[in-house]
C-alpha angles and dihedrals in degrees: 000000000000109000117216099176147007086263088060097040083051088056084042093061109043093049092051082046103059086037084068091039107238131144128229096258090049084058099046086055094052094049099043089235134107132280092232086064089054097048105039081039095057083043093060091241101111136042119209136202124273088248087056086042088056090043095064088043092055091045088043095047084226114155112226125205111199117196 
């Protein structure tokens, strides 16, 4: 999937997540944050910051390609 926006990269997530199945709060764990920025994030009412970005990346096993 080429992601375009944040909006795209939140749908990303939570289908690759679910795809590993693996629920929000298991992601939250991995990634040391809280259940709530999972949640409002795969509903596209929240941004996060490029570590948490990386973060997800690194817990979803998911490649980026900045540029």
């Amino acid at each position: 999937m080429e992601v375009k926006n944040l909006n795209d990269f939140a749908k990303l997530t939570k289908n690759k997540r679910k795809e590993l199945n693996l629920t929000q709060n298991e992601l939250a764990f991995a990634i040391n944050s809280s259940v709530r920025l999972i949640v409002e994030f795969e509903r596209g009412k929240r941004s996060i910051k490029s570590d948490t970005l990386f973060k997800i990346c690194n817990a979803l096993n998911l490649k980026v390609n900045i540029g």
